[in-house]
DRENTORKOL-3810 file (N, C-alpha, C; in nm, 4 decimals):
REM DRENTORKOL-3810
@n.u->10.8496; n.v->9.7097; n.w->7.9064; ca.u->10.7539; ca.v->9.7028; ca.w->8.0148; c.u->10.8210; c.v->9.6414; c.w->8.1368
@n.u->10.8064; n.v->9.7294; n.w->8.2793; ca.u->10.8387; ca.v->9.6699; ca.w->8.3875; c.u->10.7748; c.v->9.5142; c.w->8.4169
@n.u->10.8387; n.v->9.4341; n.w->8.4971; ca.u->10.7369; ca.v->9.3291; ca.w->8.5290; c.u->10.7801; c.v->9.2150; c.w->8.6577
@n.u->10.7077; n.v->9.1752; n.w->8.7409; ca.u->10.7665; ca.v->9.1331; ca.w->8.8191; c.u->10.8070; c.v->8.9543; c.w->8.7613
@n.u->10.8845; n.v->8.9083; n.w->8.8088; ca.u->10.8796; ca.v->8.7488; ca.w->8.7277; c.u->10.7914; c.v->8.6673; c.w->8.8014
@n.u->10.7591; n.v->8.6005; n.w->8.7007; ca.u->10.6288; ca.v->8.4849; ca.w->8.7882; c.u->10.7189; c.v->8.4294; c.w->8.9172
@n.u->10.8251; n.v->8.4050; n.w->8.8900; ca.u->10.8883; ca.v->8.3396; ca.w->9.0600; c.u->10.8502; c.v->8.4285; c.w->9.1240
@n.u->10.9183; n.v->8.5303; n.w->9.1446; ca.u->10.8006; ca.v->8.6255; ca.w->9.3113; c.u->10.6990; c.v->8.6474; c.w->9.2909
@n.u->10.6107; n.v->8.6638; n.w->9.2160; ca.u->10.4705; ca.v->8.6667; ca.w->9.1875; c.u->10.4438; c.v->8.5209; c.w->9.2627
@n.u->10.4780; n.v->8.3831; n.w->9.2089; ca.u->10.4633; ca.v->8.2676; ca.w->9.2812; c.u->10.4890; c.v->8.2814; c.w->9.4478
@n.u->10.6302; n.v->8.3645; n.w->9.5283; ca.u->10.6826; ca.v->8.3204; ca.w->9.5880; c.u->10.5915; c.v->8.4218; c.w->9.7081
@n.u->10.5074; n.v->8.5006; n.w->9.6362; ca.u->10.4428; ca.v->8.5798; ca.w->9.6892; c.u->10.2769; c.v->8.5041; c.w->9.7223
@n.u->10.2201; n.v->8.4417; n.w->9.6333; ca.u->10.1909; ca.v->8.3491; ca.w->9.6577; c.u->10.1640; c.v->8.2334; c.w->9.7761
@n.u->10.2933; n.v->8.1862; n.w->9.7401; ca.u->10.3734; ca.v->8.0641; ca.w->9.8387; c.u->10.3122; c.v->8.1421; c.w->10.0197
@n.u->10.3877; n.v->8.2435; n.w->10.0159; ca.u->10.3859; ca.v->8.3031; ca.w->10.1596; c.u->10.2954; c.v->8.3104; c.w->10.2039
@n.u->10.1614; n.v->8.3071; n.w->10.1275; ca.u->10.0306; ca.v->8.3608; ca.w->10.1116; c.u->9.9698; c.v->8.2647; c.w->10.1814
@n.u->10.0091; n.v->8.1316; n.w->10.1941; ca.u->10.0156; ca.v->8.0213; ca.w->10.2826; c.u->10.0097; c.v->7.9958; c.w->10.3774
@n.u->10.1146; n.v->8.0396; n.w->10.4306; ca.u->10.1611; ca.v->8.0336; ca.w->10.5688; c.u->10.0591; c.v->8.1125; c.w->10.6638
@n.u->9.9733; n.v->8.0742; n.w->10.7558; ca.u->9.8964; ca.v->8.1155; ca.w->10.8724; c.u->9.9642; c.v->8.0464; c.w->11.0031
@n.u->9.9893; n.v->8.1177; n.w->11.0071; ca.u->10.1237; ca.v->8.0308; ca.w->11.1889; c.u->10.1124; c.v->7.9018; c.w->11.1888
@n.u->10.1881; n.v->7.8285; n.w->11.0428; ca.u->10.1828; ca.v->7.6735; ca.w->11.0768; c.u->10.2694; c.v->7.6367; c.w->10.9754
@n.u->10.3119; n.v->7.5269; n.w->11.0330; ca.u->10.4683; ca.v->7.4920; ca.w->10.9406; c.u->10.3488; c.v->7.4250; c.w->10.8396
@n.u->10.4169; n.v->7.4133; n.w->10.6804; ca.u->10.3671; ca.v->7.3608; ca.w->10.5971; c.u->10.4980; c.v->7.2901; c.w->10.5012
@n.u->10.4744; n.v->7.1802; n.w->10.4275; ca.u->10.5660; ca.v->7.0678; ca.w->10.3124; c.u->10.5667; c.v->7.1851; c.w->10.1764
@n.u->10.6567; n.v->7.1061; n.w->10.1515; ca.u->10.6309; ca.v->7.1545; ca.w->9.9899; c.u->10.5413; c.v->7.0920; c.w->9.9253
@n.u->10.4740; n.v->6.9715; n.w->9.9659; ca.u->10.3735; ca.v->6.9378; ca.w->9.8947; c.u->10.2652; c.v->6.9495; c.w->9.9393
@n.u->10.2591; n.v->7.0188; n.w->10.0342; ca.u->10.0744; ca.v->7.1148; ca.w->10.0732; c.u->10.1601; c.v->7.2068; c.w->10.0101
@n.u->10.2164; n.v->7.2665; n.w->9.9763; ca.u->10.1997; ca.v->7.4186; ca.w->9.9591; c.u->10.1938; c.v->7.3812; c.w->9.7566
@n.u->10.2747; n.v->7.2997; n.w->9.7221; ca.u->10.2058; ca.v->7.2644; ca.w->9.5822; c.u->10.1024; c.v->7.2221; c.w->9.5511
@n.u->9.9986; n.v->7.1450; n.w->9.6001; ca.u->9.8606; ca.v->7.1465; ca.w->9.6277; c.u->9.7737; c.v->7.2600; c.w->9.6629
@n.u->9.7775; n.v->7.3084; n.w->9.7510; ca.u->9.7251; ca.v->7.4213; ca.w->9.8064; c.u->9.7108; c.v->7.5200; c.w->9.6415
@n.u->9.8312; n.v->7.5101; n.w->9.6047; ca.u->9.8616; ca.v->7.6911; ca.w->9.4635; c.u->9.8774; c.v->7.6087; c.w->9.3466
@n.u->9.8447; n.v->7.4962; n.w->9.3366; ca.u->9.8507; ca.v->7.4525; ca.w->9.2223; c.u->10.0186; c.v->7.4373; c.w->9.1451
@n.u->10.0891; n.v->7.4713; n.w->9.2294; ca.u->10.2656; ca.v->7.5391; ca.w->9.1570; c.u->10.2721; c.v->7.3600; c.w->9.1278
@n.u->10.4294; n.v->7.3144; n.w->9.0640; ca.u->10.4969; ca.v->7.2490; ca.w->9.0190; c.u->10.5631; c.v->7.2019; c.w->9.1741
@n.u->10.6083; n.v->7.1038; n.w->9.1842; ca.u->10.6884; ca.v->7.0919; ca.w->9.3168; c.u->10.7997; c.v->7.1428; c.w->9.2933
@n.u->10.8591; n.v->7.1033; n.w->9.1594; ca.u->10.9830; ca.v->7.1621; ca.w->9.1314; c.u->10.9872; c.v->7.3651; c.w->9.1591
@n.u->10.9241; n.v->7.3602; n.w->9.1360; ca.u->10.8715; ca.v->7.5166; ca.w->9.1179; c.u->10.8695; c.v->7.5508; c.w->9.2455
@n.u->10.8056; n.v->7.5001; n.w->9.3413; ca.u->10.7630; ca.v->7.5522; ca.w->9.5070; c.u->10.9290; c.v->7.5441; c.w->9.5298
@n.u->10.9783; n.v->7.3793; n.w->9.5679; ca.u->11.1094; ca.v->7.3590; ca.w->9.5228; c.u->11.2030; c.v->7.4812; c.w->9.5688
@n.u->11.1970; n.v->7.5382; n.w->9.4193; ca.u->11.3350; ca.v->7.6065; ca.w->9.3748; c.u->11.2611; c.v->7.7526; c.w->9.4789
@n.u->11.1137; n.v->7.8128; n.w->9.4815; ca.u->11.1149; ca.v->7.9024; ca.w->9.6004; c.u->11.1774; c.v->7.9042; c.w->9.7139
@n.u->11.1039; n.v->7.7496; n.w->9.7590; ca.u->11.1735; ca.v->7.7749; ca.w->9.9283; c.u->11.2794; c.v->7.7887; c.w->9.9239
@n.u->11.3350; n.v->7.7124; n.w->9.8626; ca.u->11.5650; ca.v->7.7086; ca.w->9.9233; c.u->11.5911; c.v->7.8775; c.w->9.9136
@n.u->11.5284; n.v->7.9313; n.w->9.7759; ca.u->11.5408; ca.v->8.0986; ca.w->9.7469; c.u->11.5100; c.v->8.1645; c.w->9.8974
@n.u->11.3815; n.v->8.1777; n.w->9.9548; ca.u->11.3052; ca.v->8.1866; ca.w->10.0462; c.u->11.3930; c.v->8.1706; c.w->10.2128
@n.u->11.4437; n.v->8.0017; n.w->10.2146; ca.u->11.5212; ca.v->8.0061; ca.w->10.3267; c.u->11.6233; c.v->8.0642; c.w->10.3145
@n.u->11.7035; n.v->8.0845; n.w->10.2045; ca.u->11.8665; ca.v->8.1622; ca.w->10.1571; c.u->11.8151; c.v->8.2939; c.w->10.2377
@n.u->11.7148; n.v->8.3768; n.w->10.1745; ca.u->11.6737; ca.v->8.4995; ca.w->10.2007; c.u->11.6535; c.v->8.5478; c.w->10.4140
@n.u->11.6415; n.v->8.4082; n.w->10.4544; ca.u->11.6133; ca.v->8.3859; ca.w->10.6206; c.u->11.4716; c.v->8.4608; c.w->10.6041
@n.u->11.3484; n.v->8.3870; n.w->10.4796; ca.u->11.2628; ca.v->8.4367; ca.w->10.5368; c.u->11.1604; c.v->8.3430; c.w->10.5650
@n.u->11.1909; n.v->8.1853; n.w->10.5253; ca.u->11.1518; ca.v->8.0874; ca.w->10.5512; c.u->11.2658; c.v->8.0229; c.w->10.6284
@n.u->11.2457; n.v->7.9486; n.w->10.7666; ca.u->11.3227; ca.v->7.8485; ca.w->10.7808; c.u->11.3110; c.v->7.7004; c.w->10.7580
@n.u->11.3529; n.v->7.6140; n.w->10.7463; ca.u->11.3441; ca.v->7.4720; ca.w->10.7589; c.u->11.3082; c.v->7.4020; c.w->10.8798
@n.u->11.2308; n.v->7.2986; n.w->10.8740; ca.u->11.2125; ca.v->7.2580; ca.w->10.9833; c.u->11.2666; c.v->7.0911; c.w->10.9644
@n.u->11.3863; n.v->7.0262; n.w->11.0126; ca.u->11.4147; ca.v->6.8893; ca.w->10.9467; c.u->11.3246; c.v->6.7453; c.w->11.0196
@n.u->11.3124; n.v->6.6362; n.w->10.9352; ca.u->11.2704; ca.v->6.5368; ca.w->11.0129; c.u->11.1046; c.v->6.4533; c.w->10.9785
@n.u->11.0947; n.v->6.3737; n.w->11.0353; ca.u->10.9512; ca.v->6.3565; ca.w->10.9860; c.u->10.8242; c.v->6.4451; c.w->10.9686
@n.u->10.8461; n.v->6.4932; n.w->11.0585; ca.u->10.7359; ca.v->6.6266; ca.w->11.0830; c.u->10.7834; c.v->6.7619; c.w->11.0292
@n.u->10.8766; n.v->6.7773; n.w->10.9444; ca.u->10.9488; ca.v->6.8676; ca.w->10.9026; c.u->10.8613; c.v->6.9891; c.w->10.7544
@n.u->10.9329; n.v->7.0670; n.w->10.7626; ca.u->10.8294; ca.v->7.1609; ca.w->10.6883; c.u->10.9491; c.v->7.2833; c.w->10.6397
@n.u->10.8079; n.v->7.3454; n.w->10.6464; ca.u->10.8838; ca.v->7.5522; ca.w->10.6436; c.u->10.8009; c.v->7.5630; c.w->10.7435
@n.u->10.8424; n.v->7.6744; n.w->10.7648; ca.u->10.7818; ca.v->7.7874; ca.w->10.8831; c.u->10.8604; c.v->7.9258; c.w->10.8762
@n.u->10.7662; n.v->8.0731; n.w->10.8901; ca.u->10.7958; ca.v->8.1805; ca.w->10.8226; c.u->10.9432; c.v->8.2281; c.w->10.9567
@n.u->11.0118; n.v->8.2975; n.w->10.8697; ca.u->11.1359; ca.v->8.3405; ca.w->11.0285; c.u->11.1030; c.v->8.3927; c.w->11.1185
@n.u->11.0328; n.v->8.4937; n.w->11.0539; ca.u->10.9359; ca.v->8.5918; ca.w->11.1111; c.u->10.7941; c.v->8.6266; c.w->11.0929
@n.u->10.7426; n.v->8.7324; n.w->11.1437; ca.u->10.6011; ca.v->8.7368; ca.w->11.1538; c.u->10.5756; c.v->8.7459; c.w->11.0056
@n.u->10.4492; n.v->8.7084; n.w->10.9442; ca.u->10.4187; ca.v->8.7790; ca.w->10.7860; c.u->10.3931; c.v->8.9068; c.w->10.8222
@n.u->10.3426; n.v->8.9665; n.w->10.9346; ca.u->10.3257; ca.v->9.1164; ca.w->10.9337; c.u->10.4120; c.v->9.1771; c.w->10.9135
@n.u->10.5755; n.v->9.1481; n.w->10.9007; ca.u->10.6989; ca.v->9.2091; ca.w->10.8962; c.u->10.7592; c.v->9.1626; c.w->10.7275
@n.u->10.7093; n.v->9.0720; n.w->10.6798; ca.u->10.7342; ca.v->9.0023; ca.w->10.5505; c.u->10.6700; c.v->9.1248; c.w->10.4654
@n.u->10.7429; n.v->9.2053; n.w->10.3628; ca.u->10.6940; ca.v->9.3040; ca.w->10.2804; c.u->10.7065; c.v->9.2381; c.w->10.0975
@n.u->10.6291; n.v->9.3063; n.w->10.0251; ca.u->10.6277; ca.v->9.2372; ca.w->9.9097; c.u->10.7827; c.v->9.3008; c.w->9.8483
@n.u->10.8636; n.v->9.3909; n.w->9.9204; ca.u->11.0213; ca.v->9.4156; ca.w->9.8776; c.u->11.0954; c.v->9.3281; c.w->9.9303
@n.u->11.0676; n.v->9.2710; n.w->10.0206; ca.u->11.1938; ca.v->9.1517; ca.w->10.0976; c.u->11.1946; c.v->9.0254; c.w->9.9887
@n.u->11.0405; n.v->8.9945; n.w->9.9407; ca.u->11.0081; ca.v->8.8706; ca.w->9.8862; c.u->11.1141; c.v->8.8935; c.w->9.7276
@n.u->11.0662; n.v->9.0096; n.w->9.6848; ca.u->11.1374; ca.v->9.0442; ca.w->9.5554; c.u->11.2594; c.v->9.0090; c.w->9.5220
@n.u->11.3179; n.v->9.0720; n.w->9.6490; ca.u->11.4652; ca.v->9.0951; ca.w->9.6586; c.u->11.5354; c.v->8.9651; c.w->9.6941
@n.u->11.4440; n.v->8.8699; n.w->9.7633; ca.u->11.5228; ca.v->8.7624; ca.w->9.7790; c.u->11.5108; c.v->8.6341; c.w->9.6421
@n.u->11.4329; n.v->8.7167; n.w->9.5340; ca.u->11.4398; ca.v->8.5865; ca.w->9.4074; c.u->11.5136; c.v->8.6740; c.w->9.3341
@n.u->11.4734; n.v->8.8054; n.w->9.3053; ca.u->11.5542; ca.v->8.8859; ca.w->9.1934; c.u->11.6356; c.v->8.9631; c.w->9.1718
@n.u->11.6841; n.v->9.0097; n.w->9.3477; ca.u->11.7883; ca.v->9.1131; ca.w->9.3814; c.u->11.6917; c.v->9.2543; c.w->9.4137
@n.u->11.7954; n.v->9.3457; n.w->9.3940; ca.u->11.7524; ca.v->9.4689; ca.w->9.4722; c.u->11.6600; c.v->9.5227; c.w->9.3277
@n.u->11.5415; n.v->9.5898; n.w->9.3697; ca.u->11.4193; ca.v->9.6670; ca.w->9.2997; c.u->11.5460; c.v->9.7846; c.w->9.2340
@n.u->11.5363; n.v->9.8116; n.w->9.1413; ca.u->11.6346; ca.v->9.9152; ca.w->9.0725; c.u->11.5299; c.v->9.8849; c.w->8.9329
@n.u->11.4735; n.v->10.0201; n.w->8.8510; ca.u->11.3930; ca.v->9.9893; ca.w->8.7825; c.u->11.4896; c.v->10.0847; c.w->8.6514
@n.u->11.6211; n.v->10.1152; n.w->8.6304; ca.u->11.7090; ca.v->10.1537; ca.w->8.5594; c.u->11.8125; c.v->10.1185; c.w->8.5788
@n.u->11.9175; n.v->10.1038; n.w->8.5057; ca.u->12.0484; ca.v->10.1015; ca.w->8.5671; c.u->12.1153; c.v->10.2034; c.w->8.6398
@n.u->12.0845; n.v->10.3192; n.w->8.6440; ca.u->12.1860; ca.v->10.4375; ca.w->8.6921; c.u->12.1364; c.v->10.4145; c.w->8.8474
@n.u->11.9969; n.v->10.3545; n.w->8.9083; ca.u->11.9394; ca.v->10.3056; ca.w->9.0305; c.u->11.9977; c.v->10.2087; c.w->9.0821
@n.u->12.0956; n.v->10.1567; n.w->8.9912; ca.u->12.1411; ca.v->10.0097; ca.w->9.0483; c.u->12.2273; c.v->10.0443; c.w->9.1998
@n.u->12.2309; n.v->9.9468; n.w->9.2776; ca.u->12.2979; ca.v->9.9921; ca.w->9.3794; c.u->12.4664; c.v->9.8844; c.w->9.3475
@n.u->12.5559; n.v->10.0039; n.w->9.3043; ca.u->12.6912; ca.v->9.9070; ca.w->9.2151; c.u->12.8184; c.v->9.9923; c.w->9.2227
@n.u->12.8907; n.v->9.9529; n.w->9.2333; ca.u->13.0275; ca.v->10.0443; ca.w->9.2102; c.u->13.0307; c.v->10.1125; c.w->9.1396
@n.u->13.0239; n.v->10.0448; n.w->9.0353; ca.u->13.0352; ca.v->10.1289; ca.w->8.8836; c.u->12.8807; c.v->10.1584; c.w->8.8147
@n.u->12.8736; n.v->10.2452; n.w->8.7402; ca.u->12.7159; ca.v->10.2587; ca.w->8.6782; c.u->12.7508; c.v->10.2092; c.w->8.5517
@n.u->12.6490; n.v->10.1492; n.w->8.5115; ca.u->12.7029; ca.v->10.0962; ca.w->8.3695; c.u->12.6000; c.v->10.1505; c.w->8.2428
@n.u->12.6343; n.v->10.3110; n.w->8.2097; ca.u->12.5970; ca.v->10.3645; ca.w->8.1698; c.u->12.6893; c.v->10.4891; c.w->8.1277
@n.u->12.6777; n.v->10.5005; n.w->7.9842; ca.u->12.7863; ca.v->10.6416; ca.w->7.9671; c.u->12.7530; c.v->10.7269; c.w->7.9405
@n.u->12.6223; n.v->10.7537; n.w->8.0128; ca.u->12.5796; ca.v->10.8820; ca.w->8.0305; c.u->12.5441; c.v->10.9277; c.w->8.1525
@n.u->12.5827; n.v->10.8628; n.w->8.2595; ca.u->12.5688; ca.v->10.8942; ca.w->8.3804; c.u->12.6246; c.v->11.0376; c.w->8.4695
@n.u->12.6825; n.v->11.0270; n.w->8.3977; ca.u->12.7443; ca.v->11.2013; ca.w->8.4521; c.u->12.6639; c.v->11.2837; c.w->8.3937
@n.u->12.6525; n.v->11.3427; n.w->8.3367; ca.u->12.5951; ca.v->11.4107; ca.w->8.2348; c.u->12.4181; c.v->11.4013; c.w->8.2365
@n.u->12.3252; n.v->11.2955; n.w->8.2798; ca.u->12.2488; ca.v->11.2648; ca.w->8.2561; c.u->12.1165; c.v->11.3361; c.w->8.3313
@n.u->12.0608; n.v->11.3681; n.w->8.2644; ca.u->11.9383; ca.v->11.4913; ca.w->8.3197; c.u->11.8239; c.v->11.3974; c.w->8.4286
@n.u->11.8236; n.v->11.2895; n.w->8.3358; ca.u->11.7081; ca.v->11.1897; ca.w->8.3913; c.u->11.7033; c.v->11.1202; c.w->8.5146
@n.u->11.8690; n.v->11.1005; n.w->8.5493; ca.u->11.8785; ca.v->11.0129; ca.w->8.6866; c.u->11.8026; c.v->11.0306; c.w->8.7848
@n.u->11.8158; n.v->11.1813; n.w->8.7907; ca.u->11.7099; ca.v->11.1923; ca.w->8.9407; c.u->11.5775; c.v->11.1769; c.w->9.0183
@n.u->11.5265; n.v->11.1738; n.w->8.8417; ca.u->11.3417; ca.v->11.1439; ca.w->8.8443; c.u->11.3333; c.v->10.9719; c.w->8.8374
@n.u->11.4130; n.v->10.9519; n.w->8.7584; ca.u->11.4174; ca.v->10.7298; ca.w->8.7638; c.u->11.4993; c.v->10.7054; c.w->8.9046
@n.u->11.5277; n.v->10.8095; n.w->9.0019; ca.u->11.5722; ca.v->10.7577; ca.w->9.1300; c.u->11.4555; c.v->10.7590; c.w->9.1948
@n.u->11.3769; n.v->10.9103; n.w->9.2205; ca.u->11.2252; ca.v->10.9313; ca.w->9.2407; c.u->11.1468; c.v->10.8315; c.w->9.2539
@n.u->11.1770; n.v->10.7560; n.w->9.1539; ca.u->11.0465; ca.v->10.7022; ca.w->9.1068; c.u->11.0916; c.v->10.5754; c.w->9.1758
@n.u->11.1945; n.v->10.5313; n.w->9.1829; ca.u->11.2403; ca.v->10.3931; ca.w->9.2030; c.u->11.2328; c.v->10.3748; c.w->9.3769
@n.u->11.2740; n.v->10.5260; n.w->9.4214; ca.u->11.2453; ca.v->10.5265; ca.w->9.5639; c.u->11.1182; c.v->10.4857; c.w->9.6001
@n.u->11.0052; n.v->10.5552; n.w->9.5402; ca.u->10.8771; ca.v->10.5384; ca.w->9.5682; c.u->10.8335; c.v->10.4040; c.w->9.5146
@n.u->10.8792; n.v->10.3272; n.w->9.3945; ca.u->10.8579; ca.v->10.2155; ca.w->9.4052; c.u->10.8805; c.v->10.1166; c.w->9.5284
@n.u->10.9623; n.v->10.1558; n.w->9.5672; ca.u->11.0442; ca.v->10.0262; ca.w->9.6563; c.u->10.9524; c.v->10.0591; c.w->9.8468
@n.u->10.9489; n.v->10.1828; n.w->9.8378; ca.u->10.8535; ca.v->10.2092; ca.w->9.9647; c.u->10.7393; c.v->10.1786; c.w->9.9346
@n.u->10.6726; n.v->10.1679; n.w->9.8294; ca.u->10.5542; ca.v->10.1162; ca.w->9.8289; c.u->10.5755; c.v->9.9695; c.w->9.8579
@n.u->10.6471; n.v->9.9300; n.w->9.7621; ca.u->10.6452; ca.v->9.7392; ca.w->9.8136; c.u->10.6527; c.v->9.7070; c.w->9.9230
@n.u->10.7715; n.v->9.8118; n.w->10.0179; ca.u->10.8021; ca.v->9.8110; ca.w->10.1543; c.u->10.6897; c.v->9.8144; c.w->10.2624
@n.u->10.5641; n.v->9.8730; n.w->10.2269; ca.u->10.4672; ca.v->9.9000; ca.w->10.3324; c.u->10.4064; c.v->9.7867; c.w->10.3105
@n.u->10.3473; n.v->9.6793; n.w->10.1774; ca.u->10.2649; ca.v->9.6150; ca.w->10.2128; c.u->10.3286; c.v->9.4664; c.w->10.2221
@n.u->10.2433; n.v->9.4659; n.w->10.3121; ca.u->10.3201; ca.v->9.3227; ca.w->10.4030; c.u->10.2284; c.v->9.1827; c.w->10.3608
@n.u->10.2805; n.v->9.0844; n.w->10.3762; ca.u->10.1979; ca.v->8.9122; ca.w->10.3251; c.u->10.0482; c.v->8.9393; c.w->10.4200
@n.u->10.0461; n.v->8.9801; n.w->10.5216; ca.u->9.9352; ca.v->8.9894; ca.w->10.6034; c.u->9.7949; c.v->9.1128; c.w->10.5287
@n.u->9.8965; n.v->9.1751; n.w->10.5177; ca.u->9.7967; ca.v->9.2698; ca.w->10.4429; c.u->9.7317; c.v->9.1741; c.w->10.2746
@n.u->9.7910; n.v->9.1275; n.w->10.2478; ca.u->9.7009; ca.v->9.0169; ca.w->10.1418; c.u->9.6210; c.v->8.9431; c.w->10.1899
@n.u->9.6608; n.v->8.8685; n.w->10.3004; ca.u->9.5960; ca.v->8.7332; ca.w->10.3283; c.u->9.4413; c.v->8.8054; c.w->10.3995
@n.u->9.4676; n.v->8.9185; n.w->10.4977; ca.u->9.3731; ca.v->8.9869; ca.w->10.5222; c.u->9.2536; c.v->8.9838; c.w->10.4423
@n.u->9.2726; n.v->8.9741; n.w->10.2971; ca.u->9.2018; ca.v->9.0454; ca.w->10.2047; c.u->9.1519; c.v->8.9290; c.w->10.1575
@n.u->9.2384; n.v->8.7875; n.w->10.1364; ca.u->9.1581; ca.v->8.6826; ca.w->10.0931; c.u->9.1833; c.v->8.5752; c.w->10.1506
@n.u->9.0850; n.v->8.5570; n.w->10.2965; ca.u->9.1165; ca.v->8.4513; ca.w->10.3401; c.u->9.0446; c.v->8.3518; c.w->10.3190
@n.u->8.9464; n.v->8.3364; n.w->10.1901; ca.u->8.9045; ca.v->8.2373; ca.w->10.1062; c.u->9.0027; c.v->8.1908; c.w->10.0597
@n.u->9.1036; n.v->8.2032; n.w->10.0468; ca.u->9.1743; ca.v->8.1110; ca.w->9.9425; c.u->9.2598; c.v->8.0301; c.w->10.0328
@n.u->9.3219; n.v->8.1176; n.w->10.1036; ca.u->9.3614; ca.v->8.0490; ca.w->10.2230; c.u->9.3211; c.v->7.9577; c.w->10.3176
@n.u->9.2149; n.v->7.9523; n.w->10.3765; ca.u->9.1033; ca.v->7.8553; ca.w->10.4217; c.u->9.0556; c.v->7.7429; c.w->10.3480
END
C-alpha cells in the first residue's frame, strides 16, 4: 500500500498554520497537538526545503518563504521524503534499479500514473486547505 508518512502528513499540517504571521515552535505544537520534538525535526526539514524561513532573536519564529498559495502538497512531500516516484523504474536516478527495465511492458503506465500523481499534488496548494477549514485554524 502507497502511503504518505505521518511527517508530511504532520508537515502538511504544520503549514496549515501559518496565516501571514510568524509563529514558535511552541504555538505551532500547541496549536496541532505535535511533540515539539516532532514540530522540531519539521521545521529545520521545512527551512532546508526554503519553504519556511527562520526568523532569529527574541521575537523570532518561522514565517512561510513564500505565499501558501504557491506552497503545493508536492513541494511539502518532497522536502521530508524526496521526489514522489511511486515505483522504482519512476525514480528520477542514473541508474534504474531494476532488471527488468529494458524489457519491461509496465513502465509506461506506473510513469502515467506517477505523472498524474505528482500534478495532482502539484495543483493543490496549503491555501486551498486552510480555505476549507478555517475552524481549526482560528
Amino acid at each position: 500500500m502507497l502511503k504518505i508518512t505521518r511527517l508530511a502528513d504532520y508537515s502538511v499540517l504544520i503549514l496549515c498554520c501559518f496565516q501571514d504571521k510568524k509563529l514558535t515552535a511552541r504555538s505551532i505544537s500547541n496549536k496541532t497537538g505535535l511533540g515539539i520534538s516532532t514540530v522540531n525535526k519539521i521545521l529545520s526539514l521545512l527551512v532546508k526545503a526554503k519553504i519556511l524561513k527562520p526568523v532569529r532573536g527574541t521575537n523570532g519564529g518561522y514565517w512561510p518563504f513564500k505565499s501558501l498559495k504557491e506552497v503545493s502538497i508536492k513541494d511539502i512531500i518532497e522536502a521530508i521524503e524526496g521526489p514522489v516516484a511511486l515505483t522504482k523504474c519512476v525514480e528520477i536516478s542514473e541508474e534504474k534499479n531494476c532488471n527488468l527495465y529494458c524489457t519491461c511492458i509496465t513502465k509506461n503506465v506506473w510513469s502515467k500514473v506517477n505523472n498524474s500523481v505528482q500534478a495532482t499534488l502539484h495543483k493543490i496548494k496549503i491555501n486551498d486547505i486552510t480555505d476549507q477549514s478555517r475552524s481549526f485554524i482560528d
